[in-house]
C-alpha positions in Angstrom: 113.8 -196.5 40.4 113.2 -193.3 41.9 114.6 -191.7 44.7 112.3 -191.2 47.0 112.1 -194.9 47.6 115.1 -196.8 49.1 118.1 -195.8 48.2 119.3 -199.0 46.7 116.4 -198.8 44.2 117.8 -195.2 43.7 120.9 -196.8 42.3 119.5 -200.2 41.1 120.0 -199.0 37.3 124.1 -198.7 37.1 126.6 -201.4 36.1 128.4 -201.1 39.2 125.5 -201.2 41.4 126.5 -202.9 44.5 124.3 -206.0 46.2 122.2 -205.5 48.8 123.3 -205.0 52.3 121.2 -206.3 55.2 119.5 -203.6 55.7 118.2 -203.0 52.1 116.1 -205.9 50.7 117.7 -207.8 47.4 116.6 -206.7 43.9 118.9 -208.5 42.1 117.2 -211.0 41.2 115.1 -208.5 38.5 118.3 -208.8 36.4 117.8 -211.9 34.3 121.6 -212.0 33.4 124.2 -212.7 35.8 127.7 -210.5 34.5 127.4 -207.8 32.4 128.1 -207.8 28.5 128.2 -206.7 25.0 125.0 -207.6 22.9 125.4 -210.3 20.3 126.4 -209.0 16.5 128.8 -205.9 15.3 126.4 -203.0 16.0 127.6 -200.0 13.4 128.1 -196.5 16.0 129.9 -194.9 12.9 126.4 -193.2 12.1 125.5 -192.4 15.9 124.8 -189.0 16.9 125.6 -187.2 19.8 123.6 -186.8 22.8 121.7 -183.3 22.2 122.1 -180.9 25.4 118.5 -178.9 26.1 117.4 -177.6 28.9 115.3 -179.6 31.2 113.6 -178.3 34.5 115.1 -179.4 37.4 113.8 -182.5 39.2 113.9 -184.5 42.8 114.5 -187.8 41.3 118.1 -189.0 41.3 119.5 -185.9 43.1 119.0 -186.5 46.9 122.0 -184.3 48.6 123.9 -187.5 49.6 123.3 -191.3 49.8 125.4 -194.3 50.9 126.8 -197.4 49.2 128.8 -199.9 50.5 128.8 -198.1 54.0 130.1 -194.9 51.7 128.5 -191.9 51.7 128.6 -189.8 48.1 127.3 -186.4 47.5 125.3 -185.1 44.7 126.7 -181.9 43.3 124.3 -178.4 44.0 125.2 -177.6 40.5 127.4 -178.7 37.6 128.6 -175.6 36.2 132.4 -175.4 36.1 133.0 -179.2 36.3 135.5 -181.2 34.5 137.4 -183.8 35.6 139.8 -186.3 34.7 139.8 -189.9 35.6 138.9 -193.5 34.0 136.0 -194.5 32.4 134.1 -198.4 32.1 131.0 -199.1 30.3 127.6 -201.3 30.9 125.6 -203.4 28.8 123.0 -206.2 27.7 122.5 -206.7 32.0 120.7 -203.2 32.6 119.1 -202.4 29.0 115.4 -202.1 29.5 115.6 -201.7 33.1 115.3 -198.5 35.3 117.9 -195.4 35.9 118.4 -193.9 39.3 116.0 -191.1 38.0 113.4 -193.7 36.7 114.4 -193.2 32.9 114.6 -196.9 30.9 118.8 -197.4 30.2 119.4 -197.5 26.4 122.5 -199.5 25.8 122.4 -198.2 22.4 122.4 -194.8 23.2 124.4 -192.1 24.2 124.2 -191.9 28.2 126.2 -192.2 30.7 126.2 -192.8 34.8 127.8 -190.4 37.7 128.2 -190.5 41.8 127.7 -187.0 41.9 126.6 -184.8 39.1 123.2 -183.8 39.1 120.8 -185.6 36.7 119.6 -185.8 33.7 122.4 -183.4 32.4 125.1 -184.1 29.5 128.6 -184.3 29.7 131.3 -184.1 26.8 133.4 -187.2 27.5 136.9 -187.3 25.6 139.3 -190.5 25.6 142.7 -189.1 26.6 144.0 -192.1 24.7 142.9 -191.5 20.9 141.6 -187.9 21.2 137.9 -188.8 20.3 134.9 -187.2 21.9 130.9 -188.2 22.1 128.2 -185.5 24.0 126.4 -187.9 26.5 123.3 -187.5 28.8 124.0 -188.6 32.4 121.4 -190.5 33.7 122.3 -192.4 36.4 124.5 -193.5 39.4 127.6 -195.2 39.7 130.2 -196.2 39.1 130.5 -197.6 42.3 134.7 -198.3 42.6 137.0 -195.6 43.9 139.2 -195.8 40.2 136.4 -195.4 38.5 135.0 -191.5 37.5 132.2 -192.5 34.9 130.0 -195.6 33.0 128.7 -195.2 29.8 126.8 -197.3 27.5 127.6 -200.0 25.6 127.0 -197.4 22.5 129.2 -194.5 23.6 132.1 -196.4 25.0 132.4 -198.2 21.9 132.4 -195.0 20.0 135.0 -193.4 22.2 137.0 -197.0 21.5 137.5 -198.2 24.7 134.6 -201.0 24.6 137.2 -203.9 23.7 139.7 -202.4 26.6 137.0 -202.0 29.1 138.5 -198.9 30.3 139.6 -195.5 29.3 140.9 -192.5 30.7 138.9 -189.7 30.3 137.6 -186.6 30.6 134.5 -185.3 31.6 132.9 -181.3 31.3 129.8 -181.1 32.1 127.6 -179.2 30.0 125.4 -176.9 31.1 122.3 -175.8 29.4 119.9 -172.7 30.5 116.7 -171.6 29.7 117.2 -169.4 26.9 119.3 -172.3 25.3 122.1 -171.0 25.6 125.4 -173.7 26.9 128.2 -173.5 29.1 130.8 -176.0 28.7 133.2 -176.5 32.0 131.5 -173.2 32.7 133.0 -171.7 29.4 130.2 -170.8 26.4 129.6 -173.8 24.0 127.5 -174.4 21.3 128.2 -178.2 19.8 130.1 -178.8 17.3 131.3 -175.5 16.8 135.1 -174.8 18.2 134.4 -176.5 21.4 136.8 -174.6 24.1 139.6 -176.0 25.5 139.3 -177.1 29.8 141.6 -177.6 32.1 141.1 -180.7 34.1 141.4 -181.8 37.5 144.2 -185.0 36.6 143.9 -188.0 37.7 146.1 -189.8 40.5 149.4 -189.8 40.3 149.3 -187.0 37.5 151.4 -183.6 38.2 148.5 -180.6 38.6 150.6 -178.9 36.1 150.0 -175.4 35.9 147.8 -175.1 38.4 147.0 -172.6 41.2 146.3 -175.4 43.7 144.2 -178.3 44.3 141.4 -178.0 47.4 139.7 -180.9 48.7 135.8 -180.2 48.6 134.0 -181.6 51.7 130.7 -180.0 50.8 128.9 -177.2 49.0 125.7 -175.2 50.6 123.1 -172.7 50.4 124.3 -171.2 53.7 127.5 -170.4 55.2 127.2 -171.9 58.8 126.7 -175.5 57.3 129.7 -175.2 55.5 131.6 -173.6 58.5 130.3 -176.2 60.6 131.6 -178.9 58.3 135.6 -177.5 58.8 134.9 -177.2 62.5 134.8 -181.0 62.5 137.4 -181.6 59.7 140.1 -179.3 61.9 139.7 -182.1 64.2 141.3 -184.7 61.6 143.4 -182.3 59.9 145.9 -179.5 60.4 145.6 -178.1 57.4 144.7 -174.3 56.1 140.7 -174.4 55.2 138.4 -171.9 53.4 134.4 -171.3 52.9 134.5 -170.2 48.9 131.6 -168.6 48.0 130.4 -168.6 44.3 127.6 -167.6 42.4 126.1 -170.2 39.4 123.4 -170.3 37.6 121.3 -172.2 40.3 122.3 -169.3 43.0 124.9 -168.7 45.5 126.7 -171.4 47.2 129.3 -171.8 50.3 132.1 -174.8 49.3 133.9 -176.3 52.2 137.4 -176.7 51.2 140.2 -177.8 52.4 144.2 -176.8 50.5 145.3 -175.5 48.7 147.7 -178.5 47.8 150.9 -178.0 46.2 150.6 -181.4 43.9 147.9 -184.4 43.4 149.3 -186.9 45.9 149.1 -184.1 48.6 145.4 -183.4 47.7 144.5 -187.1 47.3 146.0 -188.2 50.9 144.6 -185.6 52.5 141.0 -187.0 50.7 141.9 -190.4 52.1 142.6 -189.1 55.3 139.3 -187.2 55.7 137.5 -190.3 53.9 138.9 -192.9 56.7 137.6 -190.5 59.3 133.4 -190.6 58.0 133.9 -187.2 55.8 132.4 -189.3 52.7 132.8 -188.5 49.2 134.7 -185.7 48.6 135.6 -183.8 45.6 139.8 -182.8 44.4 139.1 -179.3 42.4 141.5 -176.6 41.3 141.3 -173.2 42.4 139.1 -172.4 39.2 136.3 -174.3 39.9 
């Protein structure tokens, strides 16, 4: 689907891709199978290949600056450099092969791809499973998944690789990778070329983990070209919240940026409840980030 038509077609291609609400007209009957699933047979992802990062020109479709499911609102990132999270990952199958991405690209069970509420796409993203160590380059390509636990889908193809396909589930991590016009890579906003000493990250963790060593966790309400929006955006959050708040300006390689942030937070559980908090009260999809990023 693209994205300049409703925005349930936006996000018709992802596993977790939520029925229609009253207002948005049902297309679920173009899926011919009820509940997702693995295809039929042992298919071999011993001699699959990584996802290969190049550079592609920026586009409209899939990346409108926010969009609602299930009355939430989520926010599409203004640029991926510097990201890397932690959370837990799920997979989709045989349901949504051969049908349409949220940036009108046919899903590939079989290959290496991958969904996201809120990084920009097409990009790539090195995925790692916390649990065995193992690692697969994917190129995210669509949106979802749509459940608060849940950071990432892949395919069929990469979750198997990564070893979680039997479980379902795995926790993760994802860096996005970011690729420029000269060719050259960033990976978590560190220099990268695949498959060649890949850098260590430090991740946001996920609920209930200790931040570690950490120089604080800030609750990201919103990122934007101009400062007033973002000032704006704290005017109303001090309303909800007594907490200290900052504009954070940084410069990527898409231009400058003004991040609303709320924190810092002294540990995870802080951060999350405040993100709750601010969620309960119509702030949408927010981000947890450490100081870094």
């Amino acid at each position: 689907m693209w994205l300049g038509v409703l925005v349930s077609l936006v996000l018709a291609g992802c596993s977790s891709t939520p029925k229609s609400t009253s207002s948005e007209p049902d297309h679920s009957s173009r899926y011919t199978i009820k509940q997702d699933r693995a295809p039929s047979g042992n298919f071999d992802v011993s001699g699959l290949q990584d996802a290969v990062p190049r550079y592609e020109q920026p586009r409209n479709a899939g990346n409108m600056a926010q969009y609602k499911v299930w009355g939430k609102t989520y926010r599409v990132m203004d640029s991926n450099d510097g990201y890397v999270v932690r959370g837990i990952a799920s997979w989709y199958g045989e349901k949504f092969h051969g049908h349409k991405t949220s940036n009108g690209e046919i899903f590939d069970m079989y290959s290496m791809s991958a969904a996201h509420k809120s990084l920009r796409i097409p990009s790539y993203a090195r995925v790692t499973n916390l649990e065995n160590g193992q690692s697969v380059i994917v190129r995210v390509n669509d949106r979802g998944p749509f459940h608060d636990d849940r950071l990432i889908d892949l395919s069929y193809a990469a979750a198997k690789k990564l070893g979680y396909k039997s479980k379902g589930t795995a926790r993760v991590e994802v860096a996005a990778i970011t690729v420029r016009e000269d060719g050259s890579m960033t990976l978590a906003g560190k220099p990268f070329k695949p498959g060649v000493g890949a850098p260590a990250v430090a991740a946001a963790p996920v609920p209930g983990q200790s931040a570690g060593g950490s120089s604080g966790l800030f609750v990201q309400l919103g990122s934007f070209s101009q400062r007033d929006p973002a000032e704006a955006l704290l005017a109303k959050a001090r309303g909800v919240i007594e907490t200290p708040m900052r504009v954070r300006e940084v410069t990527t390689g898409s231009g400058r940026f003004h991040r609303a942030q709320i924190g810092p937070f002294s540990d995870e559980s802080e951060a999350r409840h405040a993100q709750n908090l601010l969620e309960s009260r119509g702030f949408g999809q927010s981000i947890v980030l450490t100081d870094s990023h």
